[in-house]
N, C-alpha and C positions, 0 to 999 in steps of 0.2 A: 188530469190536467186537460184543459179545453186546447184544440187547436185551430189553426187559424191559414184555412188551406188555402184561401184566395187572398190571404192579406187584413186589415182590418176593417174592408167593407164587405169582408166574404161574410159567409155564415159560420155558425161555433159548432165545434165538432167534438167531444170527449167532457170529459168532467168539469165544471165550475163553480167552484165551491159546496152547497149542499146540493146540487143541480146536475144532467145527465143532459147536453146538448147531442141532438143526431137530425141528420137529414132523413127526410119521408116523402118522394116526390116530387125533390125538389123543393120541399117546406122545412124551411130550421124550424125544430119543434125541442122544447125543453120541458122538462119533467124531473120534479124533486125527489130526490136518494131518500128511500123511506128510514125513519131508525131506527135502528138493531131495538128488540126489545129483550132487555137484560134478563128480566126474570123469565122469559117466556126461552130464552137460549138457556137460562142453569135448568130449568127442569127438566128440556128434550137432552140436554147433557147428562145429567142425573139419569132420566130413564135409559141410554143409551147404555151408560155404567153400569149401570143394574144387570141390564141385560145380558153385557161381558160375563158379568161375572157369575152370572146365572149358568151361560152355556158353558162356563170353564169348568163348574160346578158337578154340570151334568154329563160333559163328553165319555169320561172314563166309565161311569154309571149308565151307560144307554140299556144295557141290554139288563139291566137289577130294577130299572123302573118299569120297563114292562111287564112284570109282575106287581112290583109296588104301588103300580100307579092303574092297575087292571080290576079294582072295582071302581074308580071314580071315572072310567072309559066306559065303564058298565053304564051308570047311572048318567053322562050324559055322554051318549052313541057320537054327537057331534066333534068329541073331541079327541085327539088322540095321546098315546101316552107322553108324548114330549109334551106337548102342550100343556098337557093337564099338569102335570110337572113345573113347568117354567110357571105359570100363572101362580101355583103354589109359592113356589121359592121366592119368587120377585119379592112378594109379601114379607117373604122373611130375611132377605140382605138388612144391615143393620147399619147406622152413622147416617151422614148426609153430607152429600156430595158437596168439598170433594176425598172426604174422608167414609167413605164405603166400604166396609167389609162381610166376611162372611161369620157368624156366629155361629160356629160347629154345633153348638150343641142346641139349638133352634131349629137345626136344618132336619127335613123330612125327607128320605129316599122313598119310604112309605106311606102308603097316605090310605085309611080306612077303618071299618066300624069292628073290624073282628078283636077279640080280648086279648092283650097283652097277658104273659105267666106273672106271676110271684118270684121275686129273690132273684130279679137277672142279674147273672155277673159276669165277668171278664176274668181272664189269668192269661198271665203270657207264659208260654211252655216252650220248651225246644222247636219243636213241630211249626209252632205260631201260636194262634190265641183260640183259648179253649171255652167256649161260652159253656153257660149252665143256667138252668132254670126248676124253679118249684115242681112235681109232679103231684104233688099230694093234693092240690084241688086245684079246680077248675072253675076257670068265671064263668056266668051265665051264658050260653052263644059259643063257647070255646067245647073244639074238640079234641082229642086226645088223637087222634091223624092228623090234625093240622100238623102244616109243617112248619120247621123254623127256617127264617131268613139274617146271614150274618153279612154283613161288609165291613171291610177294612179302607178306612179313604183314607191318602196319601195326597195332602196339599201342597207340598214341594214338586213332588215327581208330578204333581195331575195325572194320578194314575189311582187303580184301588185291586183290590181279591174280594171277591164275595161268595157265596151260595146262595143259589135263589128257592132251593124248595129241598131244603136240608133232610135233618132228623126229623122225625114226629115228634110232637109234645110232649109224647110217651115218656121218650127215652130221656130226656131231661140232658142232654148235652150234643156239643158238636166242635168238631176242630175244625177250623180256618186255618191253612196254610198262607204265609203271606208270599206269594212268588215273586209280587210286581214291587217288593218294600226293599230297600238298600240299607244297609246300615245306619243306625243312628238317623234315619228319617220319623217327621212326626207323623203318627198315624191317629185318627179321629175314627172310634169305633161304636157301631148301630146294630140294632137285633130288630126283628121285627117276626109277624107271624102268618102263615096265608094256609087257606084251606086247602084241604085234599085236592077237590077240587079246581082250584084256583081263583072260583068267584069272588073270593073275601078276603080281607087282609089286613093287619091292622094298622094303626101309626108305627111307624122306625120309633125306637129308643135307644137316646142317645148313652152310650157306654163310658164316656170318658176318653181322655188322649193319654195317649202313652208315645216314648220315643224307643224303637225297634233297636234291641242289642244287638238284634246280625248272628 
Protein backbone atom coordinates (compact mmCIF):
# COMPACT_ATOMS: atom_id res chain seq x y z
CA UNK A 1 0.00 0.00 0.00
CA UNK A 2 1.42 3.43 -1.17
CA UNK A 3 1.66 6.23 1.30
CA UNK A 4 1.15 9.63 1.15
CA UNK A 5 3.55 11.40 3.66
CA UNK A 6 3.12 14.94 2.65
CA UNK A 7 -0.52 14.73 1.62
CA UNK A 8 -1.61 14.35 -1.93
CA UNK A 9 0.75 16.81 -3.61
CA UNK A 10 3.51 14.90 -1.61
CA UNK A 11 5.25 12.07 -3.38
CA UNK A 12 4.09 8.11 -3.28
CA UNK A 13 5.87 6.06 -0.94
CA UNK A 14 5.31 1.95 -0.65
CA UNK A 15 3.29 -0.20 -3.11
CA UNK A 16 0.72 0.75 -5.77
CA UNK A 17 -0.76 -1.67 -7.30
CA UNK A 18 1.70 -3.66 -9.74
CA UNK A 19 4.25 -0.76 -8.82
CA UNK A 20 7.01 -0.02 -5.91
CA UNK A 21 6.91 3.88 -5.17
CA UNK A 22 10.29 5.15 -3.19
CA UNK A 23 12.14 8.27 -2.89
CA UNK A 24 15.97 8.48 -4.39
CA UNK A 25 17.33 11.96 -3.63
CA UNK A 26 14.59 13.48 -3.37
CA UNK A 27 13.30 11.97 -6.75
CA UNK A 28 9.86 9.94 -6.51
CA UNK A 29 10.89 7.13 -8.77
CA UNK A 30 8.58 4.14 -9.44
CA UNK A 31 9.32 0.68 -10.65
CA UNK A 32 6.99 -2.36 -11.52
CA UNK A 33 6.79 -5.74 -9.03
CA UNK A 34 8.28 -8.25 -11.35
CA UNK A 35 6.09 -11.57 -11.60
CA UNK A 36 6.59 -14.50 -9.70
CA UNK A 37 7.36 -17.09 -12.28
CA UNK A 38 5.30 -20.19 -11.38
CA UNK A 39 7.10 -22.90 -13.05
CA UNK A 40 10.55 -21.54 -12.51
CA UNK A 41 9.37 -21.40 -8.24
CA UNK A 42 7.95 -25.47 -8.63
CA UNK A 43 11.18 -26.57 -9.92
CA UNK A 44 13.76 -24.70 -7.33
CA UNK A 45 10.94 -26.26 -4.98
CA UNK A 46 11.14 -29.57 -6.24
CA UNK A 47 15.11 -29.40 -6.29
CA UNK A 48 14.89 -28.08 -2.77
CA UNK A 49 12.80 -31.43 -1.85
CA UNK A 50 14.90 -33.51 -3.28
CA UNK A 51 17.62 -32.42 -1.63
CA UNK A 52 15.71 -32.78 1.97
CA UNK A 53 15.25 -35.94 1.38
CA UNK A 54 18.42 -36.82 -0.16
CA UNK A 55 20.32 -35.62 3.17
CA UNK A 56 17.68 -37.35 5.46
CA UNK A 57 18.57 -40.21 3.41
CA UNK A 58 22.12 -39.95 3.96
CA UNK A 59 22.68 -38.68 7.66
CA UNK A 60 22.53 -42.01 9.56
CA UNK A 61 24.80 -43.58 6.53
CA UNK A 62 27.69 -41.03 6.62
CA UNK A 63 30.27 -43.09 7.72
CA UNK A 64 28.99 -46.73 5.23
CA UNK A 65 29.30 -44.14 2.24
CA UNK A 66 32.90 -43.57 2.72
CA UNK A 67 33.47 -46.84 1.70
CA UNK A 68 30.65 -47.20 -0.71
CA UNK A 69 31.09 -44.26 -2.40
CA UNK A 70 35.43 -44.54 -2.30
CA UNK A 71 35.95 -45.63 -5.75
CA UNK A 72 33.81 -43.11 -7.43
CA UNK A 73 36.17 -40.48 -5.10
CA UNK A 74 38.82 -42.35 -6.83
CA UNK A 75 37.95 -41.71 -10.18
CA UNK A 76 37.01 -38.19 -9.93
CA UNK A 77 39.65 -36.66 -6.92
CA UNK A 78 37.38 -33.44 -7.23
CA UNK A 79 34.73 -34.77 -5.44
CA UNK A 80 34.01 -36.08 -2.15
CA UNK A 81 32.20 -38.88 -0.71
CA UNK A 82 29.03 -36.90 0.37
CA UNK A 83 28.80 -35.40 -2.68
CA UNK A 84 29.41 -37.97 -4.84
CA UNK A 85 26.67 -39.67 -2.98
CA UNK A 86 24.01 -36.92 -3.12
CA UNK A 87 24.59 -36.27 -6.84
CA UNK A 88 23.74 -40.16 -7.16
CA UNK A 89 20.75 -40.21 -5.13
CA UNK A 90 19.09 -36.91 -6.33
CA UNK A 91 18.86 -39.11 -9.49
CA UNK A 92 17.10 -41.58 -7.79
CA UNK A 93 14.16 -39.82 -5.41
CA UNK A 94 11.10 -40.92 -7.46
CA UNK A 95 7.26 -38.95 -8.03
CA UNK A 96 7.28 -35.16 -8.65
CA UNK A 97 6.91 -32.71 -6.56
CA UNK A 98 4.86 -32.31 -4.57
CA UNK A 99 4.49 -36.00 -4.21
CA UNK A 100 8.37 -37.12 -3.72
CA UNK A 101 9.51 -39.96 -2.38
CA UNK A 102 12.10 -42.31 -1.75
CA UNK A 103 12.07 -45.84 -3.67
CA UNK A 104 14.14 -48.12 -1.24
CA UNK A 105 14.76 -50.41 -3.56
CA UNK A 106 16.52 -47.95 -6.27
CA UNK A 107 18.54 -46.45 -3.65
CA UNK A 108 22.43 -46.96 -3.85
CA UNK A 109 24.57 -46.76 -0.54
CA UNK A 110 27.20 -48.25 -2.93
CA UNK A 111 28.12 -47.05 -5.98
CA UNK A 112 30.92 -49.21 -8.31
CA UNK A 113 32.42 -51.72 -10.85
CA UNK A 114 33.60 -54.58 -8.41
CA UNK A 115 31.21 -57.98 -8.93
CA UNK A 116 28.27 -58.73 -6.89
CA UNK A 117 28.05 -62.78 -5.43
CA UNK A 118 25.42 -65.30 -6.78
CA UNK A 119 22.28 -66.27 -4.44
CA UNK A 120 22.24 -63.09 -2.12
CA UNK A 121 19.90 -63.68 0.66
CA UNK A 122 18.59 -62.26 3.85
CA UNK A 123 17.06 -64.26 7.08
CA UNK A 124 16.03 -62.69 10.03
CA UNK A 125 17.57 -64.58 13.13
CA UNK A 126 17.51 -63.98 16.90
CA UNK A 127 20.71 -62.17 16.69
CA UNK A 128 19.38 -59.89 13.55
CA UNK A 129 19.77 -60.64 10.05
CA UNK A 130 21.99 -63.19 8.65
CA UNK A 131 23.13 -62.53 5.10
CA UNK A 132 24.52 -65.31 2.82
CA UNK A 133 26.11 -65.54 -0.51
CA UNK A 134 27.13 -68.19 -3.36
CA UNK A 135 30.94 -69.24 -2.83
CA UNK A 136 31.16 -71.66 -5.44
CA UNK A 137 32.15 -69.27 -8.22
CA UNK A 138 33.34 -66.20 -8.82
CA UNK A 139 32.69 -63.31 -11.32
CA UNK A 140 35.38 -62.07 -13.57
CA UNK A 141 37.31 -59.05 -11.36
CA UNK A 142 35.93 -60.67 -8.01
CA UNK A 143 38.00 -61.83 -5.32
CA UNK A 144 37.57 -64.27 -2.78
CA UNK A 145 39.12 -61.44 0.13
CA UNK A 146 36.88 -59.08 -0.90
CA UNK A 147 34.91 -58.25 1.63
CA UNK A 148 31.09 -57.96 2.27
CA UNK A 149 29.35 -54.80 3.07
CA UNK A 150 25.72 -55.21 4.99
CA UNK A 151 23.32 -52.22 6.12
CA UNK A 152 20.24 -52.28 7.76
CA UNK A 153 18.20 -48.68 6.99
CA UNK A 154 15.41 -47.83 9.39
CA UNK A 155 13.20 -45.09 7.65
CA UNK A 156 11.01 -44.33 10.69
CA UNK A 157 13.83 -43.90 13.34
CA UNK A 158 16.36 -42.12 10.29
CA UNK A 159 18.60 -44.23 11.76
CA UNK A 160 20.57 -47.71 10.30
CA UNK A 161 23.28 -50.86 11.64
CA UNK A 162 25.73 -51.68 9.09
CA UNK A 163 29.37 -53.36 8.41
CA UNK A 164 31.50 -51.67 6.20
CA UNK A 165 34.26 -54.39 5.46
CA UNK A 166 32.67 -57.50 6.81
CA UNK A 167 33.41 -61.35 6.14
CA UNK A 168 35.42 -62.15 2.99
CA UNK A 169 33.67 -63.68 -0.04
CA UNK A 170 35.16 -66.70 1.21
CA UNK A 171 33.21 -67.40 3.99
CA UNK A 172 29.80 -66.90 2.34
CA UNK A 173 28.06 -65.26 5.39
CA UNK A 174 27.71 -62.58 7.94
CA UNK A 175 25.42 -61.34 10.87
CA UNK A 176 24.26 -57.91 11.25
CA UNK A 177 23.08 -57.07 14.73
CA UNK A 178 20.34 -54.53 14.55
CA UNK A 179 21.10 -52.13 17.73
CA UNK A 180 19.69 -48.94 16.36
CA UNK A 181 15.98 -51.12 15.20
CA UNK A 182 12.91 -50.88 17.84
CA UNK A 183 10.44 -53.24 17.59
CA UNK A 184 8.12 -53.68 14.87
CA UNK A 185 10.11 -50.89 12.91
CA UNK A 186 10.51 -51.22 8.96
CA UNK A 187 13.72 -51.97 8.06
CA UNK A 188 14.91 -51.67 4.06
CA UNK A 189 18.05 -54.16 3.75
CA UNK A 190 21.45 -53.82 1.17
CA UNK A 191 24.63 -56.01 0.57
CA UNK A 192 27.15 -54.83 -1.21
CA UNK A 193 31.09 -55.91 -1.91
CA UNK A 194 34.65 -53.84 -1.60
CA UNK A 195 38.00 -55.00 -2.04
CA UNK A 196 40.65 -56.04 0.32
CA UNK A 197 41.97 -53.25 -0.29
CA UNK A 198 39.36 -50.84 -0.39
CA UNK A 199 39.96 -49.32 -3.93
CA UNK A 200 36.85 -51.23 -5.46
CA UNK A 201 33.47 -51.70 -4.70
CA UNK A 202 30.51 -52.69 -6.04
CA UNK A 203 26.73 -51.38 -6.35
CA UNK A 204 24.55 -52.02 -2.98
CA UNK A 205 21.85 -54.71 -3.56
CA UNK A 206 18.76 -54.16 -2.58
CA UNK A 207 17.52 -57.15 -0.12
CA UNK A 208 14.10 -56.49 0.51
CA UNK A 209 11.98 -54.85 3.64
CA UNK A 210 11.10 -56.65 6.31
CA UNK A 211 9.38 -55.31 9.64
CA UNK A 212 11.87 -56.16 12.96
CA UNK A 213 10.09 -58.69 15.62
CA UNK A 214 12.15 -57.07 18.64
Amino acid sequence: MAKLPNGFNGPFKGRLGKAIAYIVNGENLLRSIPERNKEKDRIETDQRKRMELTNTLLAPVKDFIKFGYNYLTSVYPSCNHHNAAVKIMLKLISGTFPELYIDYSKVLFAYGNLPLSENLAVEVVKEGLKFSWDTTTLEKGASKKDHVMVLAFYPELKSADFIRSGAQRAVGSELLQLAACKKNSIVEIYIAFISDDQSRVSNSHYLGQIKWPG
